[in-house]
C-alpha positions in Angstrom: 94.0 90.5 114.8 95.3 86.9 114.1 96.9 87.9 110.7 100.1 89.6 109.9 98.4 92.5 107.8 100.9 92.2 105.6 100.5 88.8 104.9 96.8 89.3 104.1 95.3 89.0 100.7 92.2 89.1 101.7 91.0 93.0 101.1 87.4 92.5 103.0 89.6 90.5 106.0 91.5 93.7 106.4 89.2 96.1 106.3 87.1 94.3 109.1 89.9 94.0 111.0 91.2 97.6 111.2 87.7 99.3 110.6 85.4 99.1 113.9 82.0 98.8 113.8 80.3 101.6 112.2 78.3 102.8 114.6 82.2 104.1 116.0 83.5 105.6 112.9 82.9 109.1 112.4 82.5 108.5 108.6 81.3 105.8 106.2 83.5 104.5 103.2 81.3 104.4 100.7 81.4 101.2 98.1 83.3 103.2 95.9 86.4 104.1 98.0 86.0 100.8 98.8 86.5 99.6 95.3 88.8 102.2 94.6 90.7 100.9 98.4 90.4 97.2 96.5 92.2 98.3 93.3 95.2 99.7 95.2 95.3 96.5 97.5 95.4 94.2 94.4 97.9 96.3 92.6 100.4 95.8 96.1 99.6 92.4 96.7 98.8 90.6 93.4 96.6 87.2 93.6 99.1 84.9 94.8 102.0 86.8 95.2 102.5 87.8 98.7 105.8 88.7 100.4 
């Protein structure tokens, strides 16, 4: 990874960074965890306003 996670903003950056491939997961997130994922991300780390 060559972002602090903590740093990031970007919601899709993180999940392709800490999510493998699919073929490897043992489960699928579907577009709505994903969205609902999204929601909680923006309400940590608000456009803008990082750490």
């Amino acid at each position: 990874m060559d972002f602090d996670p903590h740093e990031q903003q970007e919601f899709d950056a993180l999940i392709a960074a800490w999510l493998p491939k699919p073929d490897f997961y043992p489960f699928v997130l579907s577009p709505t965890v994903l969205g609902k994922l999204r929601f909680v991300h923006g309400l940590i780390h608000p456009e803008g306003n990082v750490r």
